[in-house]
N, C-alpha and C positions, 0 to 999 in steps of 0.2 A: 534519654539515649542520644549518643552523638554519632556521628559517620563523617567521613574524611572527604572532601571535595575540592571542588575546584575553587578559584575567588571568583565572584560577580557571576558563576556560569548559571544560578539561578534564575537571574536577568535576562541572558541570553538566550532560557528554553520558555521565559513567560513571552518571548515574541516569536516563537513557532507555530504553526497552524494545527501542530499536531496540540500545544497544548490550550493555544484558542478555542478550539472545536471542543475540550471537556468538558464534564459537568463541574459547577465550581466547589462541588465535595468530593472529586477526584483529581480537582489541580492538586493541591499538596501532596496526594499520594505516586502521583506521575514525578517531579520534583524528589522524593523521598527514592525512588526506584533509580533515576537516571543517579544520584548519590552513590547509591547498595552498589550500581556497577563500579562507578567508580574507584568508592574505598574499597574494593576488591582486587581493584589494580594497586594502587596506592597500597594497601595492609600485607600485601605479600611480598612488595618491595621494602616496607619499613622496617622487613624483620633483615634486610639485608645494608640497605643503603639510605633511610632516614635524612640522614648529615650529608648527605649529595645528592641533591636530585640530579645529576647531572650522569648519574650511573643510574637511573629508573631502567628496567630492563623489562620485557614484553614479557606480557604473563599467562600462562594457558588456563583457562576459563571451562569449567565443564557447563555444558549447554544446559544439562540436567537440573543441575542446582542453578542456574539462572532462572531456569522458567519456573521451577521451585518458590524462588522468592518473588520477580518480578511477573508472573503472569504469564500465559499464554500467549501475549505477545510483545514476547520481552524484545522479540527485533526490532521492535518500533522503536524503543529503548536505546539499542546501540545504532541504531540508523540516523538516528536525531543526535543523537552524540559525533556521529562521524559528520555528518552535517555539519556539525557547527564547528569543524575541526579540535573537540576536544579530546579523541581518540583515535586511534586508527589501528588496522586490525590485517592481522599476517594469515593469510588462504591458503596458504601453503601447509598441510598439515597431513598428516595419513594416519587413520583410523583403523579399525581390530577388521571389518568389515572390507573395509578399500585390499587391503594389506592381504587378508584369507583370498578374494578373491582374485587378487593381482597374482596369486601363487598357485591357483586351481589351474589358470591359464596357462601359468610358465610348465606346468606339471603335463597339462592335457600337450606341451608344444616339446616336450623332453628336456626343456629347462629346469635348473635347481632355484630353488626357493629365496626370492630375496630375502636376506639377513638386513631388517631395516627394525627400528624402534618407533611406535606407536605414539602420536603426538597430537594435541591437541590443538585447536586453533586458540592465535596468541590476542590479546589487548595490551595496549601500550597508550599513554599520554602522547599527545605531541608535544611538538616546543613552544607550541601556542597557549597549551596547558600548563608547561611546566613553568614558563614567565609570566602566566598569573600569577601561581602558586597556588600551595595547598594549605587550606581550611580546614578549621572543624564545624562543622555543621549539625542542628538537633535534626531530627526526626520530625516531621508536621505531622505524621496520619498515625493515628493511635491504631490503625489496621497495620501498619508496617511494622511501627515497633514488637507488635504480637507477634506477626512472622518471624522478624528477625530473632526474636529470645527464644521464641520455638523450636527453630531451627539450630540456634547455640547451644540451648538445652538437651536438646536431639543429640548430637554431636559429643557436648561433653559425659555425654551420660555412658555413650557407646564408649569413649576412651576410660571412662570410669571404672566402666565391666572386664575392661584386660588388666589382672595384677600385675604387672610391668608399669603400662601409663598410669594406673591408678596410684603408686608409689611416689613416680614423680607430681604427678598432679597437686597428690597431700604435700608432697615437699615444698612447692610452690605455695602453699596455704600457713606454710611454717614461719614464714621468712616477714623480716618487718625493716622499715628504711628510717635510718635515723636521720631526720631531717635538721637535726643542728651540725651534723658530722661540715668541717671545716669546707676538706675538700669537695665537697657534695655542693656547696654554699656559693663554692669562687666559682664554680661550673656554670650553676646559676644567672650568675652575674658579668659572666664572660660574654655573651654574644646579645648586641641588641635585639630585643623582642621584636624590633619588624623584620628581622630576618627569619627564614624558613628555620634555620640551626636556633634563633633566640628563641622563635617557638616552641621549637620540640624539646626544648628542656624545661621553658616554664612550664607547658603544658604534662611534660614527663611527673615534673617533680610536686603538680598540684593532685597527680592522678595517684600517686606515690604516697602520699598524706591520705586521699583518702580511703586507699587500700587497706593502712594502719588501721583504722576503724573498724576493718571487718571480723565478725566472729563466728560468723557460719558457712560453712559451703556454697549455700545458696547466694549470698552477696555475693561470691566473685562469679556464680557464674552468668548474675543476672548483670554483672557489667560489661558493657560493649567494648572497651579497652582490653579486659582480660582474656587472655586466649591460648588456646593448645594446641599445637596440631603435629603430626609428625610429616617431613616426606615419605612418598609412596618409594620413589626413586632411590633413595639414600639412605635413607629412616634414619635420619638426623629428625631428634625433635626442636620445636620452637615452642617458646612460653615465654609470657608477660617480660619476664627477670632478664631474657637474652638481646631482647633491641632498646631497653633503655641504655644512655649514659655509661658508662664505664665508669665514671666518677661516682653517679649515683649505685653502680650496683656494688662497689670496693664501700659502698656505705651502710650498707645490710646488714643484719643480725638476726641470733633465732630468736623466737618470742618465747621461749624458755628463759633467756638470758644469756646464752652462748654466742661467745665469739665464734666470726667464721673464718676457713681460709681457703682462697681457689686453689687446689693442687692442676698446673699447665704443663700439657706438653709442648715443649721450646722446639719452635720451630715447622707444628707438628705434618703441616701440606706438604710444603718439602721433602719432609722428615719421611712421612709414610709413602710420598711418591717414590723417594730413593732409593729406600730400602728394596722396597717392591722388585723395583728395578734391579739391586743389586742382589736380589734372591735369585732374580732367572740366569742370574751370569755364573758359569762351571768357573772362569778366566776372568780378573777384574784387572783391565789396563792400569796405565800411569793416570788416568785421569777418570777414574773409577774409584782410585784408592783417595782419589784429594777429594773428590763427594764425600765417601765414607766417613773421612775425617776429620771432613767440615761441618756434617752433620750433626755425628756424633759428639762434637763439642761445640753445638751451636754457635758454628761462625758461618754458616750458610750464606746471610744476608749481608754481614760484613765481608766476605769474600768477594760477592759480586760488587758493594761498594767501590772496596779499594782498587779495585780492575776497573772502574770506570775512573775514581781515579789515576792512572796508570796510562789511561787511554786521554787523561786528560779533560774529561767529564769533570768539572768539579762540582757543576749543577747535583747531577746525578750522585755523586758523593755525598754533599752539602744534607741530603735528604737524609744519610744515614746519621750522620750528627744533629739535628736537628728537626725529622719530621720521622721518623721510625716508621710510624705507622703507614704515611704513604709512600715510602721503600717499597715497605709490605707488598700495597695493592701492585706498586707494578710490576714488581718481580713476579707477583700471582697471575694479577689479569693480565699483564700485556705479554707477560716472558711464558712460566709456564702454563694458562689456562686458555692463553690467545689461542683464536682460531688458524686453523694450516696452514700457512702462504708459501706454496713451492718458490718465489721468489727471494732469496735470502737478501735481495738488495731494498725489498718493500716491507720487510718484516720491523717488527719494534724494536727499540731502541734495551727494553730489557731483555728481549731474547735472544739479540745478538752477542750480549754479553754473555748471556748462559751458556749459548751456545761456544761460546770462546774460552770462558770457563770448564765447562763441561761436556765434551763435544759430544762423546757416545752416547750421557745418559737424556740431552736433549730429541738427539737424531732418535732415539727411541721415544720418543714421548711422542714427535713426529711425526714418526711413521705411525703411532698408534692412534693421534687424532686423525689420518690423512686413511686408516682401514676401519673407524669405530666412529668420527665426530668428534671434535676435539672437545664438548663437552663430557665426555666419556674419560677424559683423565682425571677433573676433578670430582666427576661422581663415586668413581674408583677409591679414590682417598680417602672421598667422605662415609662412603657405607666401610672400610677398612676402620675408620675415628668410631663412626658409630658402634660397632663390635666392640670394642676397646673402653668404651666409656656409657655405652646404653645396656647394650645384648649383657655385657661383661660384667657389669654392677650389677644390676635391676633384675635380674633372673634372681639370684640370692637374696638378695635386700628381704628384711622380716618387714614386717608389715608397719611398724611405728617408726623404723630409721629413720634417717635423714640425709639425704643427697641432693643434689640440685645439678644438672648436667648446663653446661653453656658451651655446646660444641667441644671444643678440644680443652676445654677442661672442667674439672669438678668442685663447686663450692658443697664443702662440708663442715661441720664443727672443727673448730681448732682443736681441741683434745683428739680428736678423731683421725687427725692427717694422718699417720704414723698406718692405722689398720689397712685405710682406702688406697694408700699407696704403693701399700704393700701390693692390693691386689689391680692396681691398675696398671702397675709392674709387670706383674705376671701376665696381663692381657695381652699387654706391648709383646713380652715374652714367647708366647702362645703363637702369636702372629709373624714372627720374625724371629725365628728361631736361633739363629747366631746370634745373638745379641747379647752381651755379656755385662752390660753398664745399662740398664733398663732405668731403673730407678734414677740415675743421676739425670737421664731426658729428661725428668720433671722439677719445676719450680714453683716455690711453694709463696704464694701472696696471702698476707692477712688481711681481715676485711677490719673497716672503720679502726684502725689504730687510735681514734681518742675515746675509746669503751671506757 
């Protein structure tokens, strides 16, 4: 069994007092724990930002299942970690208890109820951490690894027992990587191994081979790489297939024999932010109608391109002809997911444009991270995606299908596109009622093209 760490930081906790002072059949298991927390911070960013550490983002940590796995005194754990600056930890957090009681008071005083959302205390690497880098590390203490599979097993069992995850889960169990596929190969061989990105792909594509091998349920769920989980928040799910590669998952096939193909919704954050937006409006101005329309024909991101160049940006331009994907993120994180800055002279470089572009439907987006938390506009999208491609499939789905969800879109059997479409159409449909071109928002990628 492996777990995800820091480089050298085992070195750095064998000259602690806390791990001098153990018995020397409880060093390895102290070392195995300070790990557990780690790849916990690490594993719930890789399903996001693997290929950057430089976006790791602070992670909420439930106390419960810390002291779960590490013990009773799993603070000694993150105390010694924060010590050696390889973590640091945000106090700032309010709880179901803090929250009831802050509101008995306002109540007992004639005040109304804080409207606040319940949040956990966060873990984060430092920069101290993140310029070592990240490892894979085994397991020393044959007592942790029991814990840990216990507790995976635990877990995956409870997702097994609801017919919805248990659909996707099998789906997961269906799928096989063909590791001669071309493009899968240059991916490979694209980024030197001593980089963070050379790693996670060799390491991706050795875990990948030996997934192939497996033929019972129990093998995936006894491996430490494989995993399911849903958000609580979003009920977006995550599994094994959505944070490897792109290259490697466009390499996939069913182990039936079947071609596969993603059917994507073009554009879809945007897509469902705008709409949304354009659903509360009775009156849609002059620059309501150029959202609409740039939506609708997926020129959203080319829009904001050509406006920056226009403004003379040709940096910012440059991106759309040549790095697409990180367009994407900034239009996402910096323009629409950034946090509220009343300052419009301090705000980013991508939401000035939107806002230039699109004045009304930013100002609204504004105002509603500036009265809800500006993480509250992409959760909003995301539990909308989720209806449309989890709630919207998976309720129906017979028990042997086949589906695979990866966020905003669905790999299915290629014979199959035509049905799933039909009904991911209608979801869209269902959700956004004016909508008259449903089906054309989606685009349809085949997997492994040298079947």
């Amino acid at each position: 069994m492996y777990l995800r760490s820091i480089n050298n930081v085992h070195n750095e906790l064998k000259e602690t007092e806390l791990y001098k002072g153990k018995r020397p059949s409880i060093k390895p298991l102290f070392i195995d724990r300070c790990n557990y927390l780690l790849n916990s911070i690490i594993h719930i960013n890789k399903m996001k930002y693997w290929e950057d550490l430089s976006k790791f983002e602070p992670i909420p940590l439930n106390s419960t299942q810390l002291q779960l796995i590490l013990g009773r005194d799993y603070l000694s754990i993150v105390n010694t970690l924060q010590e050696l600056d390889i973590i640091k930890i945000n106090h700032s957090y309010l709880t179901t208890a803090t929250l009831k009681a802050t509101n008995i008071n306002r109540k007992l005083k004639g005040l109304k109820n804080i409207k606040a959302e319940v949040t956990n205390k966060t873990y984060s690497l430092t920069p101290k951490a993140l310029e070592k880098g990240i490892i894979k590390v085994g397991v020393l203490s044959p007592r942790m690894e029991g814990k840990i599979n216990e507790y995976r097993k635990k877990k995956f069992k409870e997702y097994l027992n609801e017919p919805m995850h248990e659909k996707i889960i099998n789906s997961t169990f269906q799928v096989e990587f063909n590791y001669t596929n071309k493009e899968a190969n240059e991916a490979l061989n694209k980024y030197d191994i001593n980089t963070d990105k050379g790693q996670y792909f060799t390491e991706t594509y050795s875990e990948l081979q030996e997934i192939n091998t497996y033929s019972n349920t129990s093998q995936y769920i006894e491996d430490s790489n494989f995993y399911y989980t849903q958000s609580k928040k979003v009920n977006r799910v995550y599994h094994y297939y959505t944070t490897i590669p792109k290259a490697y998952r466009q390499a996939l096939r069913h182990k039936d024999g079947s071609q596969l193909a993603e059917i994507d919704l073009s554009n879809s954050q945007p897509l469902i932010m705008g709409l949304n937006y354009l659903n509360s409006k009775t009156t849609l101005t002059r620059s309501d109608k150029e959202l609409r329309k740039d939506l609708l024909n997926a020129n959203f991101y080319k829009r904001i391109a050509e406006h920056a160049k226009e403004k003379g940006d040709l940096e910012f331009y440059n991106l759309y002809e040549n790095s697409y994907g990180e367009l994407k993120r900034l239009i996402l994180g910096e323009g629409l997911y950034f946090n509220y800055i009343p300052d419009f002279n301090k705000i980013k470089k991508a939401e000035r444009y939107l806002l230039q572009c699109y004045p009304d439907f930013i100002h609204y987006l504004r105002n509603k991270k500036r009265l809800n938390g500006y993480k509250s506009v992409s959760q909003q999208a995301q539990q909308i995606e989720a209806k449309i491609f989890i709630t919207g499939i998976f309720k129906d789905l017979k028990e042997n299908d086949f589906a695979l969800p990866v966020h905003d879109a669905l790999v299915v059997r290629k014979d199959e596109v035509k049905s799933y479409l039909k009904t991911l159409a209608e979801n869209l449909t269902t959700q956004f009622s004016t909508l008259t071109n449903a089906k054309e928002l989606f685009k349809i990628k085949t997997y492994d093209n040298q079947y």
